[in-house]
N, C-alpha and C positions, 0 to 999 in steps of 0.2 A: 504493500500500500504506500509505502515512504516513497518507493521508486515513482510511483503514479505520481502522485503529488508532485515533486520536485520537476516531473517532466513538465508534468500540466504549467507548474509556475515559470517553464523556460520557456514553453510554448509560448504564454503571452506576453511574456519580454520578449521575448523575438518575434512577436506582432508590434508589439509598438516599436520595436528596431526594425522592421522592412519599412513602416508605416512614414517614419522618420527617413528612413536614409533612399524610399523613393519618392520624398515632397509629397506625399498624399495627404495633405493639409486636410482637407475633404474629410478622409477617413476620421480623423483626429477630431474634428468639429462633431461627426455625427456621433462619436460614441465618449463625451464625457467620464461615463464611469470609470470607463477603461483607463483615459490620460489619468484621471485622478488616484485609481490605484498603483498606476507605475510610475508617476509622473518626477519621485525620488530613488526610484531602484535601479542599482548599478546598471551599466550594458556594457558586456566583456568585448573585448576588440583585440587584436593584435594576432596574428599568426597562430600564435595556443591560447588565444582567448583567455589573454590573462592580465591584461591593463583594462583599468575598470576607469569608468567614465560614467560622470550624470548625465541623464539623459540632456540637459542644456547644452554639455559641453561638447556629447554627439554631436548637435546640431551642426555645432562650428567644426570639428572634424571633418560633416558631411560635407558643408557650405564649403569648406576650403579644397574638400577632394572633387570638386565642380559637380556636386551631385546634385546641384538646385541654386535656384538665384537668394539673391540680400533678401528679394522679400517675401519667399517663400521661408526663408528660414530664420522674417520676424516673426512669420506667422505660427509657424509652429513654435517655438519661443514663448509667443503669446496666450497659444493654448495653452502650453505646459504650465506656466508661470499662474495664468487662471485656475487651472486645476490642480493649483497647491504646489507645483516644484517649487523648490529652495534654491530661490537668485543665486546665490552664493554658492551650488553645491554643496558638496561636502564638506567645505572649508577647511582641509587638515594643513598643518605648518609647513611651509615653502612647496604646498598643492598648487598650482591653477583652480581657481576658483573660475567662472563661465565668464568673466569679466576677463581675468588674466588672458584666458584661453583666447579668445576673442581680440584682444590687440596683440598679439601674440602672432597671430595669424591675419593681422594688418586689417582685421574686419570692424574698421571704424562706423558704421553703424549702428553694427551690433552692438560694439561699444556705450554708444548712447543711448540707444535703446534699453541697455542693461543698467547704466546709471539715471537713465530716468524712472526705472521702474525702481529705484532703491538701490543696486549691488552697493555691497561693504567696497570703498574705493581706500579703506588703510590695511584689507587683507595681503597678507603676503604669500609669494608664489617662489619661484626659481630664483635660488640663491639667497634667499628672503628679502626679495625688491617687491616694492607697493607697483600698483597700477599706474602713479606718474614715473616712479623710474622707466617703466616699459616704451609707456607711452612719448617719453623724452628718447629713449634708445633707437624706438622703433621710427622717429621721426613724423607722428603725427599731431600736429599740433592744435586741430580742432579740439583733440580726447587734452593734449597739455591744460588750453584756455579752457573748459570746461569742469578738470578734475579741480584746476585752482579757485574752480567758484564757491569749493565746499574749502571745509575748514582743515584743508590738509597742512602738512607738515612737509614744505617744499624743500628743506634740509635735511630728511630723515636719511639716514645712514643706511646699506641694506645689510644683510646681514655676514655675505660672504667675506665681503670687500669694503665696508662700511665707504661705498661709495653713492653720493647724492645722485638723485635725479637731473642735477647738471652735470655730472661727469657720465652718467649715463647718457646722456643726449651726445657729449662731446665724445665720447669711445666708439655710440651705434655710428657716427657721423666718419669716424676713421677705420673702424674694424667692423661694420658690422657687415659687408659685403655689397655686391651690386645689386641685389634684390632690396637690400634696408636702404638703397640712395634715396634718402625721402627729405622729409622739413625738417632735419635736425636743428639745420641754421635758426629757423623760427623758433622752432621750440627752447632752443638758447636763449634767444631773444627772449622772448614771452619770460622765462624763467627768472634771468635777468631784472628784467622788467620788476617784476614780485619783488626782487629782493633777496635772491638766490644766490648763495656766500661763493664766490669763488674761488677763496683761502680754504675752505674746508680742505683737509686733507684725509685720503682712506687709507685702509692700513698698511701700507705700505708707505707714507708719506706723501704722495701724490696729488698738487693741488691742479687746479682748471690748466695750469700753465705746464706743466709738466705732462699733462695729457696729450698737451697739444705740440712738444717740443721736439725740433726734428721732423714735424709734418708741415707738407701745405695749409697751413690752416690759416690763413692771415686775414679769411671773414671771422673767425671766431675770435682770433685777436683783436680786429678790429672791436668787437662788443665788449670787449675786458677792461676793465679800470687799467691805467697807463701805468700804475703805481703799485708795486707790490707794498703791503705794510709795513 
């Protein structure tokens, strides 16, 4: 009887996971019960189906594997979120939370979408960096001016590296590859702007200027105080 059971319960996770990962928004609209009883039950992924993931953070998985458009998978987002998913996932320490996941995967939308409906924006994810380090890394600077409307902490340290969300703009802007060539510049700017220390230094000693030292970087230069302290 336990075998029945547990099958039965994979069964309808793996309905709401084809349901999700082929955009059937449709289906998802017409059976409530259903989003609401799975709408926080892991969904395994990976080769031996053994990286678990909320279903939220599926979504952006799928969205990024070109399984469906932005606004198909605000829509399911939307369902889930209605039928009681946890914005935040699972929230466990230096996790992706659906917010993380989501700029992460450069799906600035999503992004907003996720802080407009509430996501926790001082949860920590990889390396234990908040969602404006990411978001300064990843160079999108809409999600920058947005996260600083709340009451964040634009100098927090992250955990690996106790490096600011400015030296993560200024690292994604030199290391982060040709795929992250995005608004770094802005998001410095912007950062800047706020009030954002460029003397901080992370644990290794390293302040904004040291980041940049040895590189092209003489737009970033140009935003820096002329003056070291």
């Amino acid at each position: 009887m336990g075998i029945v059971l547990r099958t039965r319960g994979w069964r309808v996770v793996h309905t709401l996971q084809n349901y999700i990962i082929k955009g059937q928004l449709e289906h998802l609209n017409a059976d409530p019960a259903l989003v609401a009883k799975l709408a926080n039950r892991a969904i395994f992924v990976g080769e031996n189906a053994d990286h678990k993931l909320h279903p939220l953070q599926y979504v952006s998985d799928c969205l990024h594997a070109g399984k469906f458009s932005d606004s198909i998978a605000l829509g399911i987002m939307g369902v889930l979120i209605e039928n009681g998913a946890n914005i935040n996932g699972y929230g466990g320490w230096k996790e992706d939370t659906p917010l993380l996941a989501a700029i992460g995967y450069y799906q600035t939308d999503i992004a907003h979408f996720l802080l407009d409906k509430g996501a926790d924006y001082t949860q920590v994810g990889f390396h234990g960096a908040t969602a404006l380090h990411w978001a300064a890394w990843t160079g999108q600077d809409s999600l920058v001016s947005a996260l600083l409307q709340f009451p964040v902490d634009y100098d927090v340290p992250d955990h690996d590296f106790g490096a600011t969300p400015l030296l993560y703009g200024i690292h994604g802007y030199f290391r982060g590859g040709e795929m992250n060539e995005r608004n770094q510049i802005q998001c410095i700017r912007i950062l800047l702007s706020k009030g954002a220390n460029p003397y901080h230094k992370d644990k290794e000693g390293n302040d904004a200027w040291q980041y940049i030292k040895g590189r092209q970087g003489h737009e970033i230069f140009d935003l820096l105080p002329k003056q070291m302290p």
